[in-house]
CHARMM internal coordinates of N, CA and C (Angstrom, degrees):
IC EDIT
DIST 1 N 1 CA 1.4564
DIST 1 CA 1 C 1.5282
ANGL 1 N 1 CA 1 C 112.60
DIST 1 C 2 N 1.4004
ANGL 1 CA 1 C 2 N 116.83
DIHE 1 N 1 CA 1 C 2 N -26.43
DIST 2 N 2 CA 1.1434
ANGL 1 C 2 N 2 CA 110.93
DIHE 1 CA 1 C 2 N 2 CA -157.86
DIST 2 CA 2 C 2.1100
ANGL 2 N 2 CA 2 C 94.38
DIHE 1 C 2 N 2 CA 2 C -76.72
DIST 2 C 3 N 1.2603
ANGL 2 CA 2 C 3 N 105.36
DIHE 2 N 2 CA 2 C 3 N 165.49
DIST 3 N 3 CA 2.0657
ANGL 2 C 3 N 3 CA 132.12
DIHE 2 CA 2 C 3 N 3 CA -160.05
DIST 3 CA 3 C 1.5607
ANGL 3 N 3 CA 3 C 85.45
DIHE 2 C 3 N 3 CA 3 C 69.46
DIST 3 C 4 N 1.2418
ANGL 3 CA 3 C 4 N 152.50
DIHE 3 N 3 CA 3 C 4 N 20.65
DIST 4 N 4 CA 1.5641
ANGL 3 C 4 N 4 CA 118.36
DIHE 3 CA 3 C 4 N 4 CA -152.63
DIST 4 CA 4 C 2.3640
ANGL 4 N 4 CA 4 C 79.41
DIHE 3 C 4 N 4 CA 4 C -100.61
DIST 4 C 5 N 1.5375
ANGL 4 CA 4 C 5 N 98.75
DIHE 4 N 4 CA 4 C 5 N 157.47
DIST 5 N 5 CA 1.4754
ANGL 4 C 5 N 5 CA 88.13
DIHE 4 CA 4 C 5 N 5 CA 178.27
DIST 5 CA 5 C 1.4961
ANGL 5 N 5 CA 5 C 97.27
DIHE 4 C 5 N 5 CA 5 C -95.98
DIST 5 C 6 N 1.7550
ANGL 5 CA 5 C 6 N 113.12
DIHE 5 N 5 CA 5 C 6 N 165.54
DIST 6 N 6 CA 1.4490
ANGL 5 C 6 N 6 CA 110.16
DIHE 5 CA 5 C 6 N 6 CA -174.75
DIST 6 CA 6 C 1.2926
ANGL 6 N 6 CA 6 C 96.55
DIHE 5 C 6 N 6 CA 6 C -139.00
DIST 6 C 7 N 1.5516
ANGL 6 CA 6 C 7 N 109.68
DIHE 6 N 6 CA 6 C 7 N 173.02
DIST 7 N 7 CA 1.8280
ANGL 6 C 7 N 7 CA 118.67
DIHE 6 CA 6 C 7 N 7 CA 139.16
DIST 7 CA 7 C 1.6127
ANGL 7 N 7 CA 7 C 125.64
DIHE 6 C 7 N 7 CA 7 C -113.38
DIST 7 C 8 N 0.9042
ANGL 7 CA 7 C 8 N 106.39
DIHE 7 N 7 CA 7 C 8 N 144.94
DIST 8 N 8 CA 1.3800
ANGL 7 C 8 N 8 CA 87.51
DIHE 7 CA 7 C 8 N 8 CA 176.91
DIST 8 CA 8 C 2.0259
ANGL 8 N 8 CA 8 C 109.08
DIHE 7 C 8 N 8 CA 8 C -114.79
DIST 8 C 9 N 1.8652
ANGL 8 CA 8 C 9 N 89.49
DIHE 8 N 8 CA 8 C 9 N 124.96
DIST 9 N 9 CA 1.1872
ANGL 8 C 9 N 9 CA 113.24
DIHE 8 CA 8 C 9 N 9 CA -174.15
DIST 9 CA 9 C 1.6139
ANGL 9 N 9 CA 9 C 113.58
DIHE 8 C 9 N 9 CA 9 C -92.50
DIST 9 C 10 N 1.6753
ANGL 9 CA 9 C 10 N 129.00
DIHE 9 N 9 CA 9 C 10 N 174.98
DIST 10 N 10 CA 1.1816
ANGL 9 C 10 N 10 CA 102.90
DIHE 9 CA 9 C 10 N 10 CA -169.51
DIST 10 CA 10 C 1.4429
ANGL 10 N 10 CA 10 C 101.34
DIHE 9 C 10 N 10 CA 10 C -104.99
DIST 10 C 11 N 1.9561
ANGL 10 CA 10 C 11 N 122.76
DIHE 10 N 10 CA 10 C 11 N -175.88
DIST 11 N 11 CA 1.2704
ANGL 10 C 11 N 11 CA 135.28
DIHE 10 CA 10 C 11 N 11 CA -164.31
DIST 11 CA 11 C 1.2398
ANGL 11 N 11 CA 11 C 78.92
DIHE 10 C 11 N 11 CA 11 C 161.02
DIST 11 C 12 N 1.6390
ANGL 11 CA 11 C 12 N 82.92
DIHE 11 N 11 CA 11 C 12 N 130.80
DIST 12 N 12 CA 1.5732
ANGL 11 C 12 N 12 CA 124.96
DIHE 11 CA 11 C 12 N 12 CA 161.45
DIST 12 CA 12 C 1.6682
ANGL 12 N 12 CA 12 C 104.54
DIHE 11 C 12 N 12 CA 12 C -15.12
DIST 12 C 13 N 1.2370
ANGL 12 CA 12 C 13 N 119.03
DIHE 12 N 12 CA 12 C 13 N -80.74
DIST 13 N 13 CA 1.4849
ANGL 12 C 13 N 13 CA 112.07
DIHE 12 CA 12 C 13 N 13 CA -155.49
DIST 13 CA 13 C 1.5986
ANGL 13 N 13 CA 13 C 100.64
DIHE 12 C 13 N 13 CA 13 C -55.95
DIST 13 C 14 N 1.4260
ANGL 13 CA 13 C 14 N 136.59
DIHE 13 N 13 CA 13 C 14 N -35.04
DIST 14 N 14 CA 1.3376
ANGL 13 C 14 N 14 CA 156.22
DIHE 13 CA 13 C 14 N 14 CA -173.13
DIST 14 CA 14 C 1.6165
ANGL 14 N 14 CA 14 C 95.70
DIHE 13 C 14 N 14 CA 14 C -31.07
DIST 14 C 15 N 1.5497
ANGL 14 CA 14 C 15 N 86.95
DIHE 14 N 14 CA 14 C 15 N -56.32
DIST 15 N 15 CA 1.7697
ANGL 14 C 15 N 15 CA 106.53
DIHE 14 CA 14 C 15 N 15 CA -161.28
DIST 15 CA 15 C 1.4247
ANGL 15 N 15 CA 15 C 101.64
DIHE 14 C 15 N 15 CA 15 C -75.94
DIST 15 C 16 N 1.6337
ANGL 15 CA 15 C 16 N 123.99
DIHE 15 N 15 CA 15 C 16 N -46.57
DIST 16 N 16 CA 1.1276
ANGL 15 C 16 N 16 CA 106.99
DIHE 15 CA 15 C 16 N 16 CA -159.86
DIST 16 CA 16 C 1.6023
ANGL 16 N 16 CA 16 C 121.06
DIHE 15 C 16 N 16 CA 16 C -83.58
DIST 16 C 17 N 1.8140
ANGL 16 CA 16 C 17 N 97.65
DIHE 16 N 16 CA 16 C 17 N 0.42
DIST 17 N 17 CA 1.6182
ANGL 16 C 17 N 17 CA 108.25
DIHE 16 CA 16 C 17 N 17 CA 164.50
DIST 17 CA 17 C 1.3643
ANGL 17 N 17 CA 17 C 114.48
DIHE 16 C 17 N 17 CA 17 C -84.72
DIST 17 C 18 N 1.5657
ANGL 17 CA 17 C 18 N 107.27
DIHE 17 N 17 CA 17 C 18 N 12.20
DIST 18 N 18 CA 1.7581
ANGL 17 C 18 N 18 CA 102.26
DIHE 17 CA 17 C 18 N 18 CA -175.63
DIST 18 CA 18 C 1.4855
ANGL 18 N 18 CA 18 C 115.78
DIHE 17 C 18 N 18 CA 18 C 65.46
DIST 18 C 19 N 0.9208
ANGL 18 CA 18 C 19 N 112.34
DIHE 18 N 18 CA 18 C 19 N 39.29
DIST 19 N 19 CA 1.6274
ANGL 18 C 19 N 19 CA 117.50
DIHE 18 CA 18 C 19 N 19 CA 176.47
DIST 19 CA 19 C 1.2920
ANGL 19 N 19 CA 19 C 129.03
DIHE 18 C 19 N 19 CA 19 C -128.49
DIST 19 C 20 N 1.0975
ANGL 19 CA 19 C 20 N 117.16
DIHE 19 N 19 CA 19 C 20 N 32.95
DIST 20 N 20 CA 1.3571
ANGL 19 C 20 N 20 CA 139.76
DIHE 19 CA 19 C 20 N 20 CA -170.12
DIST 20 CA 20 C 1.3772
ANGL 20 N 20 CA 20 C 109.80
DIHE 19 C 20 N 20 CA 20 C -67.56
DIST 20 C 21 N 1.4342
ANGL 20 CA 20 C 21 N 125.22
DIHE 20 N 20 CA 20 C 21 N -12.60
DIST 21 N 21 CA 1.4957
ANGL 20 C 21 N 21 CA 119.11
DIHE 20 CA 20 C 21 N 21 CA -149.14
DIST 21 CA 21 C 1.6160
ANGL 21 N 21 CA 21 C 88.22
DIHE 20 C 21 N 21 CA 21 C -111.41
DIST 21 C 22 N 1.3886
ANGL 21 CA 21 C 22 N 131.60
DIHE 21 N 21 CA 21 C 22 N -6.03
DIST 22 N 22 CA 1.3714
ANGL 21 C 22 N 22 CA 165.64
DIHE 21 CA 21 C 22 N 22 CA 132.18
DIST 22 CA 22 C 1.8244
ANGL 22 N 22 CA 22 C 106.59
DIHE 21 C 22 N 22 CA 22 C -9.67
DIST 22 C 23 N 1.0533
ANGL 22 CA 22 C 23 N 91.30
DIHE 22 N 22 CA 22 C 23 N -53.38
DIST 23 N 23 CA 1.8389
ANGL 22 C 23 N 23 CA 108.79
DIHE 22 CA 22 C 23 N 23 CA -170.44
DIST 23 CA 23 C 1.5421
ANGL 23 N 23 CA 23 C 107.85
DIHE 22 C 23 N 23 CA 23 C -75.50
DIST 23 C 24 N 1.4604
ANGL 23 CA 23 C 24 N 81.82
DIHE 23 N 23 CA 23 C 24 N 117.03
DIST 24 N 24 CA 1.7105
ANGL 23 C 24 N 24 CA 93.91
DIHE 23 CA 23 C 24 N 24 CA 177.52
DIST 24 CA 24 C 1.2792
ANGL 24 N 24 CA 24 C 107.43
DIHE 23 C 24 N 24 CA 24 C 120.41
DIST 24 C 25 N 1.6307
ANGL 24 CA 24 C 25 N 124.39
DIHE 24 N 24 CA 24 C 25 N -21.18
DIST 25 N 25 CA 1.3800
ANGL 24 C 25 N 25 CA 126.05
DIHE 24 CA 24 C 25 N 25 CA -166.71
DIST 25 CA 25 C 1.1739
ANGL 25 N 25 CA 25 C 114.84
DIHE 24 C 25 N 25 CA 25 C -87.70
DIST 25 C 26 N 1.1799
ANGL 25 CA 25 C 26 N 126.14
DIHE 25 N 25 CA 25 C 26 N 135.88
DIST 26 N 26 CA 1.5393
ANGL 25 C 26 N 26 CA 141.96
DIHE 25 CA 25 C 26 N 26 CA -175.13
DIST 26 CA 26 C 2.0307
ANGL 26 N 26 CA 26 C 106.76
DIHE 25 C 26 N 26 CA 26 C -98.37
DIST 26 C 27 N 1.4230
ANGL 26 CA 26 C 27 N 107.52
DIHE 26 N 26 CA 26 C 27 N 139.92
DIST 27 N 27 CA 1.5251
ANGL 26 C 27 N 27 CA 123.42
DIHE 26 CA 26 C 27 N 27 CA -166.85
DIST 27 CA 27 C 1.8403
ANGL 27 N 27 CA 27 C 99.63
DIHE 26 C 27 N 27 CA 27 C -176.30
DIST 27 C 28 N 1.2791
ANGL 27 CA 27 C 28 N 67.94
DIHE 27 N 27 CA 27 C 28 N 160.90
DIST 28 N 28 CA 1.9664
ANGL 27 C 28 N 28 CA 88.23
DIHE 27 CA 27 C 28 N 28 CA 170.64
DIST 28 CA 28 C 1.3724
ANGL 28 N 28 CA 28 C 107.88
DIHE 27 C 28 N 28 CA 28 C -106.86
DIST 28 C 29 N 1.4016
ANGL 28 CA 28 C 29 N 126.29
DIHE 28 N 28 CA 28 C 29 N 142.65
DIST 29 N 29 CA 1.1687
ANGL 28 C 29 N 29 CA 152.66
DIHE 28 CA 28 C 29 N 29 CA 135.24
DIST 29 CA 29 C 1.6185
ANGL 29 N 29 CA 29 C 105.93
DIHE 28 C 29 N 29 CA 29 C -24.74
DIST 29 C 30 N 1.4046
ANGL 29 CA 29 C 30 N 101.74
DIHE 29 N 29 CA 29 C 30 N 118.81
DIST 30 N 30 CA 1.6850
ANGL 29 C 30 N 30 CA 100.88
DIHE 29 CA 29 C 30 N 30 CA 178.55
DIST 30 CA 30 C 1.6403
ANGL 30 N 30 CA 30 C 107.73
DIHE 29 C 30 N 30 CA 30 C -137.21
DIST 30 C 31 N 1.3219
ANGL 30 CA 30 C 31 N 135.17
DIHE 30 N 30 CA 30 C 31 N 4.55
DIST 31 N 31 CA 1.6028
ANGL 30 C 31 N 31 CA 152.75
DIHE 30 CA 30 C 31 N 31 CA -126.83
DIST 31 CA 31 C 1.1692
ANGL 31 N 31 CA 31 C 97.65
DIHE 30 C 31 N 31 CA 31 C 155.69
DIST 31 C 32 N 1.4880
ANGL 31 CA 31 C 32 N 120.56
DIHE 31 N 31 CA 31 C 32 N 131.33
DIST 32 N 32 CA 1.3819
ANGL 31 C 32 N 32 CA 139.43
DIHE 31 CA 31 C 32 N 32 CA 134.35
DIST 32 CA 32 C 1.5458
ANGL 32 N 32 CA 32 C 119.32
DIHE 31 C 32 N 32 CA 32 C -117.32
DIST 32 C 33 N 1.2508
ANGL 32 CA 32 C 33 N 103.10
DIHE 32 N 32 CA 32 C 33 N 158.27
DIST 33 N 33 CA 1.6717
ANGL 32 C 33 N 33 CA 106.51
DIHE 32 CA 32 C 33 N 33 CA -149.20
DIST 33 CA 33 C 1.2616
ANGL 33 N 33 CA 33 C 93.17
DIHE 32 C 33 N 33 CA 33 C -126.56
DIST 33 C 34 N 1.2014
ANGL 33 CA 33 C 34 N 138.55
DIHE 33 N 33 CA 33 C 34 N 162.80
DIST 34 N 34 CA 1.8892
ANGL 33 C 34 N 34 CA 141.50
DIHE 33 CA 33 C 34 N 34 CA -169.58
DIST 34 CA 34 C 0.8844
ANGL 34 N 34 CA 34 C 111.07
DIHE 33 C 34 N 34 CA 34 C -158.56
DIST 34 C 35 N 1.8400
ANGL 34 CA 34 C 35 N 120.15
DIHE 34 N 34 CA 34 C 35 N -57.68
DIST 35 N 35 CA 1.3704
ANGL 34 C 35 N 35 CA 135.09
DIHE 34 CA 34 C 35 N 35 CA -148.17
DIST 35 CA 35 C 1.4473
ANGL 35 N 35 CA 35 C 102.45
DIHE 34 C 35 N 35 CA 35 C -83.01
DIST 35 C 36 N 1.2416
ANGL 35 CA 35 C 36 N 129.26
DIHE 35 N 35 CA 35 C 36 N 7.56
DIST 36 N 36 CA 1.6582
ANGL 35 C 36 N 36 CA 134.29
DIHE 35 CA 35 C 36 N 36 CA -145.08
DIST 36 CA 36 C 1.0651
ANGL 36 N 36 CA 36 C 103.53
DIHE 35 C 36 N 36 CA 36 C -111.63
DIST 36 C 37 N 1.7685
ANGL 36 CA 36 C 37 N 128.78
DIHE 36 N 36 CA 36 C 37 N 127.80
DIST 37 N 37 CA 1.2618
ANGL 36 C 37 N 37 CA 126.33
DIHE 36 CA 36 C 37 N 37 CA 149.54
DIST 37 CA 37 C 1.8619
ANGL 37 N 37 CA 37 C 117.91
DIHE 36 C 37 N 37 CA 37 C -5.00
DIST 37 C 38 N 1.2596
ANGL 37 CA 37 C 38 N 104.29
DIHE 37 N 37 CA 37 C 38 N -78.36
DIST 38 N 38 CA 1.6947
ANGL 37 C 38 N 38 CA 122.65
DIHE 37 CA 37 C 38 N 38 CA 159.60
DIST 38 CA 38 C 1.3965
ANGL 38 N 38 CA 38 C 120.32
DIHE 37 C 38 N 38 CA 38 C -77.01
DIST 38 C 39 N 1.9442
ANGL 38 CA 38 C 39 N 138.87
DIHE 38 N 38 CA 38 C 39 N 126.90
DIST 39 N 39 CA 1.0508
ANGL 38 C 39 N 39 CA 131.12
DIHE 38 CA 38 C 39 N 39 CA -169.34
DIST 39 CA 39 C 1.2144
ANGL 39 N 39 CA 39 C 84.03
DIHE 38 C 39 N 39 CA 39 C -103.92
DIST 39 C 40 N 1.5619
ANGL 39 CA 39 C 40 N 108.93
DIHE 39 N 39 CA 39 C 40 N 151.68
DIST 40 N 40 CA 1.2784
ANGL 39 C 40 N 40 CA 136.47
DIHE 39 CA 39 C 40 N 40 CA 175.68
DIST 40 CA 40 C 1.3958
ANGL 40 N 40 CA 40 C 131.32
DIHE 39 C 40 N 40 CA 40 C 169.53
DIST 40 C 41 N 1.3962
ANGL 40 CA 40 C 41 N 111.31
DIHE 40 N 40 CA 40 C 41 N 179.75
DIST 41 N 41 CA 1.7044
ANGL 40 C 41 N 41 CA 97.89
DIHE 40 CA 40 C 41 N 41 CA -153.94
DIST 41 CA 41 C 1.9934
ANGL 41 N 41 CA 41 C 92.69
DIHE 40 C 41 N 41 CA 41 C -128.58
DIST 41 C 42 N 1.0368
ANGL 41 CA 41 C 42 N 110.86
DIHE 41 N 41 CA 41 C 42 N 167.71
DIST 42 N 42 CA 1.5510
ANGL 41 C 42 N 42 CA 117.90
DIHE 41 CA 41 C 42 N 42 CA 170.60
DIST 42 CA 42 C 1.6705
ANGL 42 N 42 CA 42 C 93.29
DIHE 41 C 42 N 42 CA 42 C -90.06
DIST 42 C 43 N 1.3455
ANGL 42 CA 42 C 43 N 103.17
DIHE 42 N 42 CA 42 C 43 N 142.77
DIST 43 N 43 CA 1.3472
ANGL 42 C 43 N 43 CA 106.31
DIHE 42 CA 42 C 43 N 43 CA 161.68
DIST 43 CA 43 C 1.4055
ANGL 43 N 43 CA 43 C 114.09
DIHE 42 C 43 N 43 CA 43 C -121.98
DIST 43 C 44 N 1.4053
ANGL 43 CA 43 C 44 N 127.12
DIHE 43 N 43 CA 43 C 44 N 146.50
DIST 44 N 44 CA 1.9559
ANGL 43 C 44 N 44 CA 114.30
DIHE 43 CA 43 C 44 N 44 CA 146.37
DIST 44 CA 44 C 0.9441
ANGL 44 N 44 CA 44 C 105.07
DIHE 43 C 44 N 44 CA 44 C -91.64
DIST 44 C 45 N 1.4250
ANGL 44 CA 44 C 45 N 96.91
DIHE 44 N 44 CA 44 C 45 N 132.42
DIST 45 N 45 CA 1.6686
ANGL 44 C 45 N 45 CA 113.08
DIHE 44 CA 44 C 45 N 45 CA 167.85
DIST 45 CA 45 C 1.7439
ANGL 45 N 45 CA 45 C 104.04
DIHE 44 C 45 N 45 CA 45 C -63.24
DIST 45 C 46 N 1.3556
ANGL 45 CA 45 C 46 N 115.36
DIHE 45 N 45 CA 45 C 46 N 171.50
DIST 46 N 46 CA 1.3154
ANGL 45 C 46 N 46 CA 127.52
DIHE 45 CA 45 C 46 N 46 CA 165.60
DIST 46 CA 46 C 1.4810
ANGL 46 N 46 CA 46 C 109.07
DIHE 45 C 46 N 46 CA 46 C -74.78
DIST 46 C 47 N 1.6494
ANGL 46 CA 46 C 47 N 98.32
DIHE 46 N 46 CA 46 C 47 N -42.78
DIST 47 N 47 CA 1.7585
ANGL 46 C 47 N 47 CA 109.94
DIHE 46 CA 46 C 47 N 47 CA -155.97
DIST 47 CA 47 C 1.9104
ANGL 47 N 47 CA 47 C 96.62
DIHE 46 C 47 N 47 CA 47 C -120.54
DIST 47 C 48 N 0.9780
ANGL 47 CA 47 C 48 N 148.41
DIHE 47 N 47 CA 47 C 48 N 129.14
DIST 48 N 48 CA 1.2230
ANGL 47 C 48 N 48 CA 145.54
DIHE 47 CA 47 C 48 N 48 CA 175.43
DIST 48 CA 48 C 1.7499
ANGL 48 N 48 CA 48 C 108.21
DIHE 47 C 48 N 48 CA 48 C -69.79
DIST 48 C 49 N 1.6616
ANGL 48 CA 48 C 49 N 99.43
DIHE 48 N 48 CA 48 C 49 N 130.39
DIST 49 N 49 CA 1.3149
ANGL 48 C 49 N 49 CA 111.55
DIHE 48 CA 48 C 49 N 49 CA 170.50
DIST 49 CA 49 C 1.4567
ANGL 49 N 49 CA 49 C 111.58
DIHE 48 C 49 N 49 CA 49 C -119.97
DIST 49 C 50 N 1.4026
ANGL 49 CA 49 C 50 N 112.05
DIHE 49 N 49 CA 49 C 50 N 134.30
DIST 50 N 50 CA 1.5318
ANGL 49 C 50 N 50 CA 135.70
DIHE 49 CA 49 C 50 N 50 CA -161.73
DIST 50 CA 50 C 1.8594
ANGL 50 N 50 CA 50 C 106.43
DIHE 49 C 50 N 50 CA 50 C 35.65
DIST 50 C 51 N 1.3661
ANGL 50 CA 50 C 51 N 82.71
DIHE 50 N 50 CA 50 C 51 N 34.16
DIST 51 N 51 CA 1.8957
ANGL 50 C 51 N 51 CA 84.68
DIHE 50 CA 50 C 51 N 51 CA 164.45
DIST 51 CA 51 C 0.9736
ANGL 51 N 51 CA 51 C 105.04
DIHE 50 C 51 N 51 CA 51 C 95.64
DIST 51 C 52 N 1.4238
ANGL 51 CA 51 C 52 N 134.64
DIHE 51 N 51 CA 51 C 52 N 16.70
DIST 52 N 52 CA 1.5843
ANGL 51 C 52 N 52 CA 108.95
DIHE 51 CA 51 C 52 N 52 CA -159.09
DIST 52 CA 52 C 1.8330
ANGL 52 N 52 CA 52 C 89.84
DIHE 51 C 52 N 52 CA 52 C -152.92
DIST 52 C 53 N 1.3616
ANGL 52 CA 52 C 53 N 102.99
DIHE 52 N 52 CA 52 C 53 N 124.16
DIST 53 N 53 CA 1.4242
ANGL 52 C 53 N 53 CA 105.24
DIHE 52 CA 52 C 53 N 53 CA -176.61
DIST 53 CA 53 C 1.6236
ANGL 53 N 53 CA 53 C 111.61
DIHE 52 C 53 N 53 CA 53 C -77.75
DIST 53 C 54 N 1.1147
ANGL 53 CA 53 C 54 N 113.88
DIHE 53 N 53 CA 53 C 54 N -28.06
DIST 54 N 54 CA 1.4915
ANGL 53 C 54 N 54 CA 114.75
DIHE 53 CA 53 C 54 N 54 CA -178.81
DIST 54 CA 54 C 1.5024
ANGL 54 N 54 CA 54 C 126.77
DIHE 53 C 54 N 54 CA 54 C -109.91
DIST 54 C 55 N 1.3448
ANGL 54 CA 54 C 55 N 102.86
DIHE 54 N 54 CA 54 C 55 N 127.62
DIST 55 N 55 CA 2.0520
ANGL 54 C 55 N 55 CA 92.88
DIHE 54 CA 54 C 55 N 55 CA -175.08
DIST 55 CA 55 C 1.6164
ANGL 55 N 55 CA 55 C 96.78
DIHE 54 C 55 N 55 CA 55 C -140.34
DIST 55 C 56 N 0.9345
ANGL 55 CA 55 C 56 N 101.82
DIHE 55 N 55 CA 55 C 56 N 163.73
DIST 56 N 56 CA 1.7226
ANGL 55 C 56 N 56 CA 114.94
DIHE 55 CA 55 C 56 N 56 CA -176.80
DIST 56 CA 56 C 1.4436
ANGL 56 N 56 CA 56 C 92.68
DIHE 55 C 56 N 56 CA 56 C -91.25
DIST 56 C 57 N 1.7072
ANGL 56 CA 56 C 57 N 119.09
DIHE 56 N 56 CA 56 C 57 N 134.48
DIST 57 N 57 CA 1.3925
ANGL 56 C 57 N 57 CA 110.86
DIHE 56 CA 56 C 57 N 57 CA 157.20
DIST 57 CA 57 C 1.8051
ANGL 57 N 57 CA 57 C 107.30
DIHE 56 C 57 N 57 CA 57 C -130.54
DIST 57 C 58 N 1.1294
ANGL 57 CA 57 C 58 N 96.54
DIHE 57 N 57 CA 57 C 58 N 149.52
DIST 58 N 58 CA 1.7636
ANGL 57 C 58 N 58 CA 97.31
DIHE 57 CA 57 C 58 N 58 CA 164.12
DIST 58 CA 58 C 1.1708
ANGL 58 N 58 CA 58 C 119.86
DIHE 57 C 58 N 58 CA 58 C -32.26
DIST 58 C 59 N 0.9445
ANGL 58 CA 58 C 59 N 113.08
DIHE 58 N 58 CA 58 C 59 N 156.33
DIST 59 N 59 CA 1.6689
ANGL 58 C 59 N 59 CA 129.68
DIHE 58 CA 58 C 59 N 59 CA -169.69
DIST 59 CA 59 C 1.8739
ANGL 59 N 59 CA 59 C 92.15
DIHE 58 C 59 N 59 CA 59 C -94.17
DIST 59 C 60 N 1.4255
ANGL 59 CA 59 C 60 N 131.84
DIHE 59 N 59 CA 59 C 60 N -20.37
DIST 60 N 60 CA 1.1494
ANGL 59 C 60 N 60 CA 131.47
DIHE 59 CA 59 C 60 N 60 CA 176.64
DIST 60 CA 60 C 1.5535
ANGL 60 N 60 CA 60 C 122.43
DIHE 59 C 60 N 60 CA 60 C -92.36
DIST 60 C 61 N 1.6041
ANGL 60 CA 60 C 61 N 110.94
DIHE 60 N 60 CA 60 C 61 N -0.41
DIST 61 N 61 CA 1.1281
ANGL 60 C 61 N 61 CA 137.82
DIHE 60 CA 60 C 61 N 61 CA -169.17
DIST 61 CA 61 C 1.4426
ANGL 61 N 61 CA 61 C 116.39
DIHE 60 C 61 N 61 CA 61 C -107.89
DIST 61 C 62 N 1.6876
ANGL 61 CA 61 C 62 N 111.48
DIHE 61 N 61 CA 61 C 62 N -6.61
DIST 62 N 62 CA 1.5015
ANGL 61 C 62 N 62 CA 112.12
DIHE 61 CA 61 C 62 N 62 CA -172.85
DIST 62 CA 62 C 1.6938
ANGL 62 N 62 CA 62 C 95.83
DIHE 61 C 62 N 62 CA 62 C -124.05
DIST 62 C 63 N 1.2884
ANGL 62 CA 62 C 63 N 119.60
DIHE 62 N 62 CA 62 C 63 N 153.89
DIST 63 N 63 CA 0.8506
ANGL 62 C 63 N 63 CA 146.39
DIHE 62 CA 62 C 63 N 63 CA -125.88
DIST 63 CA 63 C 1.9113
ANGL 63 N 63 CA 63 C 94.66
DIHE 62 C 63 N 63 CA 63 C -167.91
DIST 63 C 64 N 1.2057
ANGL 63 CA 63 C 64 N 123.50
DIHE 63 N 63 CA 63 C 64 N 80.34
DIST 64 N 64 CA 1.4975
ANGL 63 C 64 N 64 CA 128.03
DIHE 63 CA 63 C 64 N 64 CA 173.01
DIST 64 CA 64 C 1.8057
ANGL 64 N 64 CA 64 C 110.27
DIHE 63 C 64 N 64 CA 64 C -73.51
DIST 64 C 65 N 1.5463
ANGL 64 CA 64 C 65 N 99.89
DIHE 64 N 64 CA 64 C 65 N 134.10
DIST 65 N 65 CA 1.3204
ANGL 64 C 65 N 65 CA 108.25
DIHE 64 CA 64 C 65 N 65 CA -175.01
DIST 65 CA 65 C 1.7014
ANGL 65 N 65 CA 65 C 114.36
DIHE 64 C 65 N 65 CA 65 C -116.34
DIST 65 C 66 N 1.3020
ANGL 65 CA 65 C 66 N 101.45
DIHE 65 N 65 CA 65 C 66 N -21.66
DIST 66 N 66 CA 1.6628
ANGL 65 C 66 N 66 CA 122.10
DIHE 65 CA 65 C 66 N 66 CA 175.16
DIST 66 CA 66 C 1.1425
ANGL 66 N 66 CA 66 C 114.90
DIHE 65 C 66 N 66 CA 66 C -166.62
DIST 66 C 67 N 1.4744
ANGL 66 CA 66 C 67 N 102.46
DIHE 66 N 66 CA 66 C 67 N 152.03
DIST 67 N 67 CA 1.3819
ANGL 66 C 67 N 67 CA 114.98
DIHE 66 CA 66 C 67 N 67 CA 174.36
DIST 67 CA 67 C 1.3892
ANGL 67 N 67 CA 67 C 139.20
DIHE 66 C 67 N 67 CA 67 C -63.40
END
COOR INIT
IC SEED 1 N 1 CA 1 C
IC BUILD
């Protein structure tokens, strides 16, 4: 998965990390995560949110748009 481009759509855990404002944002896959309580991947955003180009999201939270 990882270069693949994404969006990130919402799900429960999304919300209950307070990250709701998350949804809708487009990034690439740079990290995928497995070994984790929670699976999920690092993304870069396109556009930086609260300053910070990179955030971990759920693996139920991404939404692949290209390869």
């Amino acid at each position: 998965m990882v270069g693949r481009k994404i969006t990130i759509i919402a799900s429960p855990l999304l919300k209950e990390w307070k990250l709701k404002r998350l949804i809708g944002r487009d990034g690439v896959i740079i990290n995928e995560i497995q070994n984790q309580k929670t699976k999920g991947v690092w993304v870069r955003l396109n556009n930086p949110f609260a300053d910070e180009l990179e955030w971990f999201i759920p693996v139920q939270s991404v939404q692949i748009i290209s390869h």
